[in-house]
C-alpha positions as CSV (number, residue, x, y, z in Angstrom):
1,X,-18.8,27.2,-15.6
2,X,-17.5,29.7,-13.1
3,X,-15.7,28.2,-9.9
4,X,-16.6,30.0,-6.7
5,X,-12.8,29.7,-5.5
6,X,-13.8,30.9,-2.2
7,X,-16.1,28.2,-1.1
8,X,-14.0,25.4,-3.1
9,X,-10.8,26.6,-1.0
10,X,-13.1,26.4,2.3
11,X,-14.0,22.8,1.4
12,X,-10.7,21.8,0.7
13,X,-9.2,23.2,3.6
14,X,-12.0,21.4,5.8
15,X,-11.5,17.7,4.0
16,X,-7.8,18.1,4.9
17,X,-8.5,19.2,8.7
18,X,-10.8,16.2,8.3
19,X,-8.5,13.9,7.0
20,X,-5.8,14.7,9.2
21,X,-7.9,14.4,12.3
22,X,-8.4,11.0,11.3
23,X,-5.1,9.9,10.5
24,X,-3.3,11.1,13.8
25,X,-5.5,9.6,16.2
26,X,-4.9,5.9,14.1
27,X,-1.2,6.4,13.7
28,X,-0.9,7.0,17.6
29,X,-2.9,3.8,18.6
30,X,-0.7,2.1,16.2
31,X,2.2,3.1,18.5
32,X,0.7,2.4,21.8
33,X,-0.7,-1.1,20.0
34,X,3.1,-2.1,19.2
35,X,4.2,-0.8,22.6
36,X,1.8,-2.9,24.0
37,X,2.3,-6.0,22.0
38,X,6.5,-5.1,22.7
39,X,5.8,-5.3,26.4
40,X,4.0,-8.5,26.8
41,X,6.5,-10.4,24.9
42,X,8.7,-9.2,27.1
């Protein structure tokens, strides 16, 4: 089975953008979550 490396390395490289677009945006309400929660315990 021959393995087109150049469209394999494009899909790859697109899950990770993908991936990591998700996982920023999550980690940063996270953050402002805690902040939040810090402040009205306060």
């Amino acid at each position: 089975m021959y393995i087109d490396w150049v469209t394999w390395s494009v899909w790859l490289i697109g899950f990770a953008i993908l991936v990591i677009w998700i996982y920023f945006p999550i980690r940063e309400f996270k953050n402002l979550y805690k902040k939040k929660k810090e402040q009205k315990e306060k």
